[in-house]
C-alpha positions as a Markdown table, in Angstrom:
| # | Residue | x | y | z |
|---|---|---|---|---|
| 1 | Unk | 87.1 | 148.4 | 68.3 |
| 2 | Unk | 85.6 | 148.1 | 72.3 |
| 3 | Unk | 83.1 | 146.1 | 71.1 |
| 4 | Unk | 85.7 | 143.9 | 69.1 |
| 5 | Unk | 87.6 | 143.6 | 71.8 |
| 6 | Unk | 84.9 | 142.7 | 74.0 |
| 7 | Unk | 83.4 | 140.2 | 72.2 |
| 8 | Unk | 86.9 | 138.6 | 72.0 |
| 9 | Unk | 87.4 | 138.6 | 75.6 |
| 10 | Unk | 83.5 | 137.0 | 76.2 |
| 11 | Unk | 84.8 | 134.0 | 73.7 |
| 12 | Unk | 86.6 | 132.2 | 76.8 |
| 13 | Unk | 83.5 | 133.1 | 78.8 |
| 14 | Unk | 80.8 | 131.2 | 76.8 |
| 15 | Unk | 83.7 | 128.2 | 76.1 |
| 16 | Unk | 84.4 | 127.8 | 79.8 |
| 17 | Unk | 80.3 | 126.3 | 80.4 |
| 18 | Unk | 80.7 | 124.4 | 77.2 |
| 19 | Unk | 84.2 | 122.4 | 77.6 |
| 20 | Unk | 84.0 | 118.6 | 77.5 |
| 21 | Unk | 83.7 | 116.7 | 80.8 |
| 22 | Unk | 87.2 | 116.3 | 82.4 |
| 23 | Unk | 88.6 | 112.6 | 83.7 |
| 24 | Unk | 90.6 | 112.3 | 87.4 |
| 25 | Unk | 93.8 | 111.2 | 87.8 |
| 26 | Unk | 94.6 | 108.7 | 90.6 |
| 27 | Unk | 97.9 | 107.4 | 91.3 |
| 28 | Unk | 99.0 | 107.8 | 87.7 |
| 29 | Unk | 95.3 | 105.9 | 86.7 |
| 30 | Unk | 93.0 | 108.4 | 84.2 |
| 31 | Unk | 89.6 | 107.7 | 85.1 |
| 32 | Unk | 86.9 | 109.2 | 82.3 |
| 33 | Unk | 84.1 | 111.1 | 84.0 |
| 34 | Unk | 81.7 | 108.7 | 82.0 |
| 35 | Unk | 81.6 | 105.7 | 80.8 |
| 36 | Unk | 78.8 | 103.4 | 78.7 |
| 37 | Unk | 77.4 | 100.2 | 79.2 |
| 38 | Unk | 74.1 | 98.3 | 78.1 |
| 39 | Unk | 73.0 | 101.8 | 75.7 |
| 40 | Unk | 73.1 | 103.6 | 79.1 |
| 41 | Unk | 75.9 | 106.4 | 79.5 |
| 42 | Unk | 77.6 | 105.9 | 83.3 |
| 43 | Unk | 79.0 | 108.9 | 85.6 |
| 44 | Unk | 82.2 | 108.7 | 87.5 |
| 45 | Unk | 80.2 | 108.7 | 91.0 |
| 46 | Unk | 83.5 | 108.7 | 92.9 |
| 47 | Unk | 87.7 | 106.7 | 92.7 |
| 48 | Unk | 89.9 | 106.2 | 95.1 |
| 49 | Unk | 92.9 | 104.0 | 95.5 |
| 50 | Unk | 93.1 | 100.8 | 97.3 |
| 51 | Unk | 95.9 | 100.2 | 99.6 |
| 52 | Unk | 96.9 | 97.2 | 101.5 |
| 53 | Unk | 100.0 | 97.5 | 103.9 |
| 54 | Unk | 101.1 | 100.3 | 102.6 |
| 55 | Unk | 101.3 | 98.5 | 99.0 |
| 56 | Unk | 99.1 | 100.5 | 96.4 |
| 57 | Unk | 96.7 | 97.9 | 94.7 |
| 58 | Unk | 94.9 | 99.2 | 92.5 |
| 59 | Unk | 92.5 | 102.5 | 91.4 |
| 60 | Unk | 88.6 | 102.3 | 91.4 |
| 61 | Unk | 86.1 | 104.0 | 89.6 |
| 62 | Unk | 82.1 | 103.4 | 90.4 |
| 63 | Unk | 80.0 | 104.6 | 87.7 |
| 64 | Unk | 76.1 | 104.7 | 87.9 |
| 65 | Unk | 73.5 | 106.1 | 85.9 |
| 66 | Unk | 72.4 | 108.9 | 88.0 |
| 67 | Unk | 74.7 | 110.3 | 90.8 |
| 68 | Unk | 74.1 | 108.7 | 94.4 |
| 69 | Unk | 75.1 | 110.0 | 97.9 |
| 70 | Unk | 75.4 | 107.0 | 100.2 |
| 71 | Unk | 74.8 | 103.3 | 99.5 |
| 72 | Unk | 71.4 | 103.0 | 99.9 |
| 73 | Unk | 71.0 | 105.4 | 97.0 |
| 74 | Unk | 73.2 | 102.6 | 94.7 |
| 75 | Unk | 72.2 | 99.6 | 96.1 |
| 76 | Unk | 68.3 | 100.1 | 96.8 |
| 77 | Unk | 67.4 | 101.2 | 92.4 |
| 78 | Unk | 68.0 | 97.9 | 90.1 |
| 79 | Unk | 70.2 | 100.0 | 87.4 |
| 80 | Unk | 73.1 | 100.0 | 85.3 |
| 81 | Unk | 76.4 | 100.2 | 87.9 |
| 82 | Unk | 80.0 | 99.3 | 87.0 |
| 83 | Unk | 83.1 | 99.2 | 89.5 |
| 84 | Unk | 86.2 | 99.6 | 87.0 |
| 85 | Unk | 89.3 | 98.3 | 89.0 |
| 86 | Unk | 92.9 | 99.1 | 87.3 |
| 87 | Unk | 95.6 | 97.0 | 88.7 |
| 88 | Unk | 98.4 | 99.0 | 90.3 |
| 89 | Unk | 100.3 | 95.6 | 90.9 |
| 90 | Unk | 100.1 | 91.9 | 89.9 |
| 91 | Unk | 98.1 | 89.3 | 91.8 |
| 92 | Unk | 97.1 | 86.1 | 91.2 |
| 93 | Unk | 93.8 | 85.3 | 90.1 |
| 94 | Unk | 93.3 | 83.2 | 93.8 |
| 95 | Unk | 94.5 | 86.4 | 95.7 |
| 96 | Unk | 91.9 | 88.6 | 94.1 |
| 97 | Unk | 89.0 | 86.2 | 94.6 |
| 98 | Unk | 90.0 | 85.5 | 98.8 |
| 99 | Unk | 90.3 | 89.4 | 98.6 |
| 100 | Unk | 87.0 | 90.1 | 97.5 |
| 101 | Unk | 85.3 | 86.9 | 98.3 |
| 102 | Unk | 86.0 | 87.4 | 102.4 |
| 103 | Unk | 84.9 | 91.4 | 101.7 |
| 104 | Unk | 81.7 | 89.7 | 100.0 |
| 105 | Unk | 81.1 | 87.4 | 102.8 |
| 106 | Unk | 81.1 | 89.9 | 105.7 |
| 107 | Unk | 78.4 | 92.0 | 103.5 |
| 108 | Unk | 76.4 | 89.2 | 102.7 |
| 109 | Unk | 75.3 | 88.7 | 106.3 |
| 110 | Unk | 71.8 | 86.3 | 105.9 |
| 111 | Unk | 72.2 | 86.4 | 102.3 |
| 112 | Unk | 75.6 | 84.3 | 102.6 |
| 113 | Unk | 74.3 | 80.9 | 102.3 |
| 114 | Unk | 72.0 | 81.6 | 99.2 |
| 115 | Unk | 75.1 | 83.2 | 97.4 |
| 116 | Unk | 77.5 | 80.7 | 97.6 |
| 117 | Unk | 77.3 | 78.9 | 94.7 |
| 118 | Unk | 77.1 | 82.4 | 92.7 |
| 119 | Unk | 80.2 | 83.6 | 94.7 |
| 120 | Unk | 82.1 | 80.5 | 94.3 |
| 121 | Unk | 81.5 | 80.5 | 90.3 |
| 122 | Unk | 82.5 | 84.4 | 90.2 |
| 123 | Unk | 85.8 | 83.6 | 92.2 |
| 124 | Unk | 86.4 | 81.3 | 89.6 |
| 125 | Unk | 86.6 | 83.4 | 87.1 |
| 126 | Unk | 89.9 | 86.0 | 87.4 |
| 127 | Unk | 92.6 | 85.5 | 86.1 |
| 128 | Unk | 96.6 | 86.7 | 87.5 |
| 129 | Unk | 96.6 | 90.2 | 86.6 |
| 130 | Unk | 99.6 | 92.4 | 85.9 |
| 131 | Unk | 99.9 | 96.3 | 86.6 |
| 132 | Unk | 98.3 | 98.1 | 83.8 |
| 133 | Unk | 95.3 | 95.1 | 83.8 |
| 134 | Unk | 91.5 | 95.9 | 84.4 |
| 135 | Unk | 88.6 | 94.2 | 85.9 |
| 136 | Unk | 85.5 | 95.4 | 85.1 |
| 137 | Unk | 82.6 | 94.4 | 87.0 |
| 138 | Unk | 79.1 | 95.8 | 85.2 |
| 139 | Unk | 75.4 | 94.9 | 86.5 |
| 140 | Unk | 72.9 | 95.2 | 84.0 |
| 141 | Unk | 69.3 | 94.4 | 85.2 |
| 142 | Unk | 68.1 | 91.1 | 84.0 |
| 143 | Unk | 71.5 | 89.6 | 82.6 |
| 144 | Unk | 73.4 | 90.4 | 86.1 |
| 145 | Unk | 77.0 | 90.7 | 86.7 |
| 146 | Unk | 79.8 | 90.2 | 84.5 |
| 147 | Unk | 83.5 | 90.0 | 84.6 |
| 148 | Unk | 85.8 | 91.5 | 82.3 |
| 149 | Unk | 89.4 | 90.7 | 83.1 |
| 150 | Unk | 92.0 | 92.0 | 80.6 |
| 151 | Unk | 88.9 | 93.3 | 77.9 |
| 152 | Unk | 87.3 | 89.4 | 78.0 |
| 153 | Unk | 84.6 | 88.7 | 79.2 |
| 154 | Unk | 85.3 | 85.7 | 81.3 |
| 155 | Unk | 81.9 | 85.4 | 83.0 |
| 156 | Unk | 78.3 | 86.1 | 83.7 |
| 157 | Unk | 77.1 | 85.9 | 87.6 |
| 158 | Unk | 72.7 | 86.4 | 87.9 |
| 159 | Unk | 71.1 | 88.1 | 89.8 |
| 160 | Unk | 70.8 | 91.6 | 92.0 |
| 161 | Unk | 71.2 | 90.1 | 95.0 |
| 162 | Unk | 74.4 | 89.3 | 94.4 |
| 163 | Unk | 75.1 | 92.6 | 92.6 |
| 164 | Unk | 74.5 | 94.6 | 95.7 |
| 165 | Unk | 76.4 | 92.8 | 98.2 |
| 166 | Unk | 79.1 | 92.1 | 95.3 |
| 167 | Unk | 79.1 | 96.4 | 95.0 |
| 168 | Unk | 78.7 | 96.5 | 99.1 |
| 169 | Unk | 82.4 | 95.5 | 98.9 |
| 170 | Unk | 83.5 | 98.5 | 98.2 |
| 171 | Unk | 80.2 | 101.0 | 99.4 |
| 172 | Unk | 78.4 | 98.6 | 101.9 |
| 173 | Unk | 78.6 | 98.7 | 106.0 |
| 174 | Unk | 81.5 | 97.0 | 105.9 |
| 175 | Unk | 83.6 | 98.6 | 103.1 |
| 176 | Unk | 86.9 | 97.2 | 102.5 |
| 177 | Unk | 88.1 | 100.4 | 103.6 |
| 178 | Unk | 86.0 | 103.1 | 104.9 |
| 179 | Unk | 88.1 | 106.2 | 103.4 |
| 180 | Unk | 87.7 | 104.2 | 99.6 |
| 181 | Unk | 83.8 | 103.9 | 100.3 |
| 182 | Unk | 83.5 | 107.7 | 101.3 |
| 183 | Unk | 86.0 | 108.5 | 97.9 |
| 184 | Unk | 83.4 | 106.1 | 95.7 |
| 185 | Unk | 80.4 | 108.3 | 96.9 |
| 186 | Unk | 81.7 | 111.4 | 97.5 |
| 187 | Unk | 80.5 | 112.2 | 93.1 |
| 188 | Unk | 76.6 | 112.0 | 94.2 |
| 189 | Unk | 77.1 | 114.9 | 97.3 |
């Protein structure tokens, strides 16, 4: 009967190291701890939520293929990455391209004038969101950047270069907001 009983109470035990990965909860916004893309399986490296006056925007997720610490971990290995945005609030397609566009341009630094053309195309392509939307922005080495607004995919944008400043947004030296950069890398310490 002891050993019946303590086998029964080792079940939980043994369970406990074997349960399923848990998602986060942000602002009312489940996050899964992974993701897939391009027949690679992403981690949840770090979410946060994005404010602006007070006003909650939206939740972000950063999924990469292998956990990373600070930037230069993400931004220095040509790999899978995705930023998953979920809209708190509705915007206009205009006001989410001057948001990220001007957050793109003070990353770019010398870059800037070679990306133009390739930021002015992806600014293009969102359209107004509503709460509840997502915008998916996935890298995948050798196609490049893609844009999925609302589960279409509105639009393709080459190369790394402007991956890693387009990421640098959110992770770069000048992060839209410092406390979201340290939420979005805070997975890979």
């Amino acid at each position: 009967m002891r050993t019946f009983l303590a086998g029964l109470l080792a079940v939980p035990l043994l369970l406990a190291g074997t349960r399923p990965a848990t998602a986060r909860e942000i602002a009312g916004v489940t996050l899964p701890e992974t993701t897939s893309a391009a027949g690679r399986t992403l981690i949840l490296n770090g979410a946060g939520l994005r404010t602006r006056f007070f006003f909650k925007v939206y939740v972000i997720g950063l999924y990469l293929e292998r956990p990373a610490p600070d930037a230069g971990a993400v931004l220095g290995t040509d790999s899978v990455r995705r930023a998953e945005l979920h809209m708190l609030r509705a915007l206009s397609g205009p006001e989410i391209a001057s948001a990220i566009g001007s957050a793109f341009e003070r990353n770019a630094g010398d870059a800037a004038a070679g990306l133009k053309d390739r930021l002015e195309r992806f600014e293009s392509m969102f359209p107004a969101v509503d709460a509840g939307d997502t915008l998916v922005l996935t890298y995948v080495p050798g196609r490049g950047t893609s844009v999925v607004a609302k589960g279409k995919e509105v639009g393709v944008v080459e190369g790394r270069d402007f991956a890693d400043v387009l990421f640098a947004v959110w992770i770069g030296a000048k992060p839209v907001d410092p406390a979201l950069r340290q939420a979005l890398l805070a997975g890979g310490r």
